[in-house]
Structure formats: C-alpha cells, structure tokens
C-alpha positions as CSV (number, residue, x, y, z in Angstrom):
1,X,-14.0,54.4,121.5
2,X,-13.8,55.5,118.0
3,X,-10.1,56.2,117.9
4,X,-9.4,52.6,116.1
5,X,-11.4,54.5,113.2
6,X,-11.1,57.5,113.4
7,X,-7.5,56.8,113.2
8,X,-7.0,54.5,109.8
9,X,-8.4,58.2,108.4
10,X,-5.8,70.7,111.5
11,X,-5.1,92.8,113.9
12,X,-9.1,92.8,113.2
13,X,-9.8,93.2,109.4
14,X,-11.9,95.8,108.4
15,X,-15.0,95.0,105.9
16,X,-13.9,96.3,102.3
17,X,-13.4,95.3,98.7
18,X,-9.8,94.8,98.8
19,X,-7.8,91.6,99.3
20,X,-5.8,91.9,102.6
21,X,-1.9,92.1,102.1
22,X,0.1,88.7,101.3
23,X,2.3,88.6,104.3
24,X,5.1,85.6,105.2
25,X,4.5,85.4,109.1
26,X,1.6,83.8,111.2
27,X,0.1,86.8,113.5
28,X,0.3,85.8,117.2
29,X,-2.9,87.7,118.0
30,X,-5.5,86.7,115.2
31,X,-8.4,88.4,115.8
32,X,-11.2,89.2,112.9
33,X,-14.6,90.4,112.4
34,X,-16.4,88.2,110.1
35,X,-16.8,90.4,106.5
36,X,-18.2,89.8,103.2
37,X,-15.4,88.3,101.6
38,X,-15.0,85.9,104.4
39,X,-16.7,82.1,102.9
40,X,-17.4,79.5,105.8
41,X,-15.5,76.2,105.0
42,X,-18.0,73.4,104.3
43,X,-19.1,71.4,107.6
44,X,-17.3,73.6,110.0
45,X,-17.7,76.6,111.6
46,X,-14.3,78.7,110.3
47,X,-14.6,81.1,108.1
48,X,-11.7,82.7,105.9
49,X,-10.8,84.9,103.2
50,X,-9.8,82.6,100.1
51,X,-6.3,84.4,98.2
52,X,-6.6,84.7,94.8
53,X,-7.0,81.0,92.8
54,X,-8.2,79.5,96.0
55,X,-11.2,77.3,95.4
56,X,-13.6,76.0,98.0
57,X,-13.4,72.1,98.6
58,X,-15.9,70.3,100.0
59,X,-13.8,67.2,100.5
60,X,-11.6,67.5,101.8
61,X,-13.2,70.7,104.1
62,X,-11.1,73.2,103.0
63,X,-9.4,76.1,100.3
64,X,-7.9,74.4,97.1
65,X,-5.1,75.4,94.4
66,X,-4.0,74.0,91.2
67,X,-0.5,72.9,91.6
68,X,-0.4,70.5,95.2
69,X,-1.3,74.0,97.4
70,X,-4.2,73.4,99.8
71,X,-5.6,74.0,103.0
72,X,-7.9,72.0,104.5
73,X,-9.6,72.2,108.1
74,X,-11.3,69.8,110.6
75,X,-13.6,71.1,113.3
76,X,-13.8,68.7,115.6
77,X,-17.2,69.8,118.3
78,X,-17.0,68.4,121.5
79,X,-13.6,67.4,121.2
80,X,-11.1,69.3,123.9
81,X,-8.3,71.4,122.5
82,X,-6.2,70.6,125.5
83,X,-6.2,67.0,125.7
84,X,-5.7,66.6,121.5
85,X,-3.4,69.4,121.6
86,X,-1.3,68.0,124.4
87,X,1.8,66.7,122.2
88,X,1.5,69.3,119.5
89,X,5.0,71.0,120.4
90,X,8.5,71.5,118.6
91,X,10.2,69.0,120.4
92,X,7.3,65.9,120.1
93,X,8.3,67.1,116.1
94,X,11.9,67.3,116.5
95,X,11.9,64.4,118.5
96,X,10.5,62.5,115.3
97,X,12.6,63.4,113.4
98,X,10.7,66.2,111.2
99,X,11.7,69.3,110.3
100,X,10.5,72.1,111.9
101,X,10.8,75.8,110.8
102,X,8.7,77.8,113.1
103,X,6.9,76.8,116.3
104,X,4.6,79.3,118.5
105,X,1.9,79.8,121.1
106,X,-0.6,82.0,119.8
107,X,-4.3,83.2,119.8
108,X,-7.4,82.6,117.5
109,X,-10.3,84.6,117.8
110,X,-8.9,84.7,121.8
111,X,-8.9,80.8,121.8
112,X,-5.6,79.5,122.4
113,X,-3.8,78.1,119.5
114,X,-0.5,76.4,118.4
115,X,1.5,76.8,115.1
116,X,3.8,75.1,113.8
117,X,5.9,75.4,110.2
118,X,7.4,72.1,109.0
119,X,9.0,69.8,106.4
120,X,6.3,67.6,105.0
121,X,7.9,65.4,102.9
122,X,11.1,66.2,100.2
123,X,9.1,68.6,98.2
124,X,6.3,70.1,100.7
125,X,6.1,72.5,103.2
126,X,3.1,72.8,106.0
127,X,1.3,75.3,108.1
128,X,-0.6,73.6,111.2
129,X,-2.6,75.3,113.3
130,X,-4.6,73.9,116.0
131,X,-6.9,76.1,118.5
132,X,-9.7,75.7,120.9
133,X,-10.9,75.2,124.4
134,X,-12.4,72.4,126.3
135,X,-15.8,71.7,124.1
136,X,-14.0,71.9,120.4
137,X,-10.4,71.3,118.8
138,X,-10.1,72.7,115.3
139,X,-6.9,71.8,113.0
140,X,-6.2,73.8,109.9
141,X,-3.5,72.6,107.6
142,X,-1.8,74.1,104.5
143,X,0.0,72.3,102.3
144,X,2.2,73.8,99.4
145,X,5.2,72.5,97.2
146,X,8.5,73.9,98.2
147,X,9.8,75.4,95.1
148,X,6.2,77.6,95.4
149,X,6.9,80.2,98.2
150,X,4.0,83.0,96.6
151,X,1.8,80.0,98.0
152,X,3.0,79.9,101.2
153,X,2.5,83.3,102.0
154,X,-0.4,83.3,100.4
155,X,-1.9,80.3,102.7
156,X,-0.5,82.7,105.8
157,X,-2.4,85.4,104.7
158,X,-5.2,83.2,104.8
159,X,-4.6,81.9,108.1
160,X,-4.3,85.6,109.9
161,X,-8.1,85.9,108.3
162,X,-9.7,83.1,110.0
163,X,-12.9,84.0,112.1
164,X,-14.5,81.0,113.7
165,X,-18.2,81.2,115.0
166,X,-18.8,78.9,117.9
167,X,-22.7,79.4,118.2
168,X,-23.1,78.7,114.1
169,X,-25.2,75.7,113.9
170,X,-23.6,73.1,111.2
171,X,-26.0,71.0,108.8
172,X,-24.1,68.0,109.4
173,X,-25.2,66.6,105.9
174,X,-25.3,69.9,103.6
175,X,-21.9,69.3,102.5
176,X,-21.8,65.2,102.8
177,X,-20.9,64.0,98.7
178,X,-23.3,60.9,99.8
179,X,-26.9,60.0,100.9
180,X,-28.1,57.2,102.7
181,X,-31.4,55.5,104.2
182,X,-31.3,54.4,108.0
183,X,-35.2,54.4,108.1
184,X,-34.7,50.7,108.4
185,X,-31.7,50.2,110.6
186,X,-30.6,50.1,114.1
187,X,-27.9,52.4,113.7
188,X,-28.5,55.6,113.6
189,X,-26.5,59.2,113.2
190,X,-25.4,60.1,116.3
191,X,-22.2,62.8,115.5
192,X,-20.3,64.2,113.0
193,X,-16.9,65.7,112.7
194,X,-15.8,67.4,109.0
195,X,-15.8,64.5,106.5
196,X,-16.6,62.0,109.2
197,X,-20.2,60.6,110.8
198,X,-20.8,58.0,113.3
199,X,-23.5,55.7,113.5
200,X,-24.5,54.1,117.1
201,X,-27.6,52.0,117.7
202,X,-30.5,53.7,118.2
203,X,-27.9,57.2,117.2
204,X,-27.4,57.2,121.3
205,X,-24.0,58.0,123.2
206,X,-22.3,54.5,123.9
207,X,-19.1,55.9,125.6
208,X,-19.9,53.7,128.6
209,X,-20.4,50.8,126.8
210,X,-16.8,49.7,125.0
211,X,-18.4,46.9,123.5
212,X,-21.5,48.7,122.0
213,X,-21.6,48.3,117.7
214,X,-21.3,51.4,115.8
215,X,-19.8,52.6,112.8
216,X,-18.0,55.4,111.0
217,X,-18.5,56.9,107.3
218,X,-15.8,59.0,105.5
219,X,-16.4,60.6,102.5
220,X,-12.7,61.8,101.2
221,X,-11.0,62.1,97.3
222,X,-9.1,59.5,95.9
223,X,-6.4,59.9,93.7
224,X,-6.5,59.6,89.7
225,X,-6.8,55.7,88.9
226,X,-7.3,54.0,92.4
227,X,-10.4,51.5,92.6
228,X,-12.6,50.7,95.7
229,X,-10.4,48.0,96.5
230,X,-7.0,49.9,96.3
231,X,-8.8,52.1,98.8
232,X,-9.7,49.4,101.5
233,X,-6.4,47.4,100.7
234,X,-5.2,50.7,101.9
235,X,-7.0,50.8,105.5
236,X,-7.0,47.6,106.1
237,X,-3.2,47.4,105.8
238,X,-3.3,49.8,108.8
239,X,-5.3,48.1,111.5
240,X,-2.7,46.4,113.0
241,X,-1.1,49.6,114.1
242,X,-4.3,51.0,115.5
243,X,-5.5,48.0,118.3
244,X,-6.9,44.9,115.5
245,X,-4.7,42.3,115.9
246,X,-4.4,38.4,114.3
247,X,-6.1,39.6,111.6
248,X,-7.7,37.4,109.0
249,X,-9.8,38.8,106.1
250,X,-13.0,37.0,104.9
251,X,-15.7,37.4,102.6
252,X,-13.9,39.8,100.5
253,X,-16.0,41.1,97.4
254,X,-15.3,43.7,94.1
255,X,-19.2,43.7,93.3
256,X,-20.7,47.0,92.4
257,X,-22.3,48.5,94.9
258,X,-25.6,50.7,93.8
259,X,-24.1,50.1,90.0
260,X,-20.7,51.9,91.9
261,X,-17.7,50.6,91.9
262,X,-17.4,48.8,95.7
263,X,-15.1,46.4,98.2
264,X,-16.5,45.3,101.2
265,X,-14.4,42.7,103.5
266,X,-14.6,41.4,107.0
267,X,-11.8,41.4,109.1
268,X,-11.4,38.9,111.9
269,X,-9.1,39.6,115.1
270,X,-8.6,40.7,118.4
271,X,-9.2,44.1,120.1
272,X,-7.6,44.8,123.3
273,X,-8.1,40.9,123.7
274,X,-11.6,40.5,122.7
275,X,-12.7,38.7,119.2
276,X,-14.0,41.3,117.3
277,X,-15.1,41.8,113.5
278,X,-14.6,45.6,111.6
279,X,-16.7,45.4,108.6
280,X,-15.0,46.9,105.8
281,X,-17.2,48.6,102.7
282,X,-15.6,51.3,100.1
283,X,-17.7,53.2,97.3
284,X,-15.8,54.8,94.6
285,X,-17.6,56.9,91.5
286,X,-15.3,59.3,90.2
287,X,-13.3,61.4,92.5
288,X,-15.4,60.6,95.5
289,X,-15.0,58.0,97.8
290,X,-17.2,56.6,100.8
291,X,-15.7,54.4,103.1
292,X,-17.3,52.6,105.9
293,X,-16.0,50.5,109.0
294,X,-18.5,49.0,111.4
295,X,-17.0,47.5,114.4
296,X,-18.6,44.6,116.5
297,X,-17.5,43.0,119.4
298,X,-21.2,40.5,120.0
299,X,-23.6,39.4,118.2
300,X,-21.7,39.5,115.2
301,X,-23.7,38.0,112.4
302,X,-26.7,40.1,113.3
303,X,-24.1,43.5,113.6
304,X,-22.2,42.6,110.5
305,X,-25.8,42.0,108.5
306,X,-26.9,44.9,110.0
307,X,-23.6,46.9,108.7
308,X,-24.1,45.6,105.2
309,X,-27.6,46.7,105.0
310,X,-26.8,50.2,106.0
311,X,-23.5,50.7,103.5
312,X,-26.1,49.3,100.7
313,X,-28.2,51.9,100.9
314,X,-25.5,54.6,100.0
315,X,-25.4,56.8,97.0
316,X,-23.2,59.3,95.8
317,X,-24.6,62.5,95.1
C-alpha cells in the first residue's frame, strides 16, 4: 500500500592487504568471504571492497567518487526478489527504448541475481544488479560518465566483491541524517528500507487495511542550490502518475521548519476513487533533505494534524 510513496522516490576472495584486480566483466558466480577490507554499506546488509577514491555515502546508501561515479545500494527486507525482479530483463529495457550493453542471469553469494549494462542518459553508463530470494530484494547501481571507462571497471571490480549477510541485524536509525520524537504521536516506526521509514498507527502492519493512515520519511541529497520547495514542487508534480488524481493543493507554506528551511502542502484528490489527502512536508539544511508524505483516506483533519505534529518534530543531525 505504500507503492504511491515509495514510488515519487539497485571466485571467493581471499583476506589480504592487496586491492583485488580492476577487471571490465561482471563474474556470473560471485561468491566472497567477508574480509577486512570489505566496509558494510550504511543501513543494509552488503558489504564491499571500496576501489581506490571510493568514499562511503550515507545518503544515498552507497560508494561515492568525485567526478558523477557512484554506486549506491537499497536493501529492501521482506521484499521478494521474484515478484520486484519480474520485469527486470533485456527486452522490458529494449522494449523502452534504452540502451542495453550487457544483460545476464547470474549468482550472488548463491542468491539469484540479474545484471544488466545500460545507457543512462547521453553521457552515463549503468551497472544494475538486483538479487535475492523470497524474504529480501537488494538493487545495487553504479553510475559513471561515459568518457570515464577506468570507473567503470573499477565499479565492476566492486560489484564481483560484494558479500551480503542475511542474519546481520540493521540499526534502522544508525545511519538516518535526521531525529525525530514520536513519544507523543499515533504513528509510530513500523519498517524501514535504506533511506526510507514508514510510520503506521500504533507502528502495527496495516496491509489489510487499504485505508489505514501512515506515512513515509526519506532522507536523500539535493542538489547545489535547490530549496525545500523546489524539492516538493518536484514530488508533487509526480502524483498524478502514481494513483492521486484531481489534484488540488492547499495550505501551502515556505515557513522554517525547526529554524530549517521547510514546505509543507496538502494535496487534495482521488485515490483509486476515494477522497484522499497526502500531506506533503520537506526539510532542507545543507545537502540533506527530509521529505515526508502522510497519506489519509478518513478522518482527515485529525490524520493531517496528526502528520504535522510528527514532521515538526524533525531535526537534522
């Protein structure tokens, strides 16, 4: 019930001192041992080696470069690698109309996996990877400019490293950029997914209940002179496409937030042909942002009062 949300946001080495060998090719088999130049990627539960000027990121979850070259991951527990991995083939790529190098069936750590090489935009290339089995789905992307091939292999290399720890328990907050106080509110943490945390009243499992409240936090970067308010212009141009129809936005504010730099809207509308009201509230300070969305479908002043209260009690770390 979260997709609306979720959506307006994927040889064993042996332990030594040595980097392992850049290489250009994805290994069908990948199979490590985890060693002590492996890190574990913020919020997940994949580890990797990091090639040399790698950085970790925290958000996005993942290995960073100066010059546009990046990988990031999302671990997605209790999602099911077969049911989000169902259209991840060449021809669902081909088919829209992007470019696509490289496509194969492979292994991760003896999960089954699928890679895929492709054209991201005029100046980009991209490594995706997605593996798993019926209780998680794990994406890892790399990103790298086109006229930069040393990083593309060098992103490869890190894939064939990857060592992913199914029984490591994740801190779902150790890596969040943000704090905030639900002591006095309904809605409470109920999961989390790298970068993203849902709120559900009383934190309990409302999948049988399409109409229950809840709400979703993402902490992500923005770019170099966007506001709050470019941010949630942004999303909100994009619920349309994602189920929230005859839109109409009220109560619209650029107030600080917490002394930070905020937007919060509510948008009015339809959702698979019931009124329903998203809440809207973005928190900028620096290069982070938080961005909220509550979704209500009854009660709404109480839900949307209840939203605000919780998004006001955010701070950035």
């Amino acid at each position: 019930m979260y997709k609306i949300v979720l959506s307006v946001f994927v040889v064993v080495l042996v332990a030594c001192k040595q980097k392992p060998a850049v290489t250009g090719k994805i290994n069908p088999n990948i199979q490590n041992s985890k060693t002590n130049q492996h890190v574990n990627i913020p919020g997940t539960r994949l580890y990797m080696i990091p090639p040399a000027g790698f950085t970790v990121s925290q958000t996005p979850a993942g290995l960073q470069k100066s010059g546009n070259a990046a990988i990031t991951v999302t671990d997605l527990m209790g999602g099911n690698y077969y049911t989000n991995a169902a259209n991840f083939n060449k021809a669902g790529f081909v088919q829209r109309g992007i470019k696509t190098y490289d496509y194969q069936e492979i292994k991760v750590n003896g999960y089954p996996a699928k890679y895929v090489s492709l054209q991201g935009d005029a100046n980009a290339r991209m490594y995706w990877l997605v593996f798993g089995d019926t209780s998680f789905s794990t994406m890892v992307m790399g990103v790298y400019p086109e006229m930069d091939p040393a990083a593309g292999k060098e992103i490869l290399t890190a894939l064939n490293t990857i060592y992913y720890d199914k029984s490591l328990k994740i801190d779902p907050f150790a890596a969040a950029a943000f704090s905030i106080d639900d002591s006095q509110s309904k809605f409470k943490f109920f999961q989390f997914s790298t970068n993203m945390y849902v709120y559900t009243v009383g934190g309990k499992d409302n999948k049988n209940d399409p109409d229950a409240p809840f709400l979703v936090l993402t902490q992500m970067p923005v770019e170099k002179g966007m506001t709050a308010k470019n941010v949630g212009d942004m999303m909100l141009s994009k619920l349309e496409g994602y189920g929230l129809t005859n839109t109409s936005i009220k109560n619209a504010s650029s107030e600080k937030i917490n002394n930070y730099d905020g937007y919060e809207a509510e948008v009015h509308g339809q959702m698979h042909g019931k009124p329903s009201i998203m809440y809207q509230c973005v928190i900028a300070n620096g290069d982070n942002v938080i961005s909220m969305q509550g979704v209500a479908k009854t009660d709404f002043d109480e839900n949307v009062a209840a939203f605000k209260a919780l998004a006001h009690t955010i701070k950035i770390k």
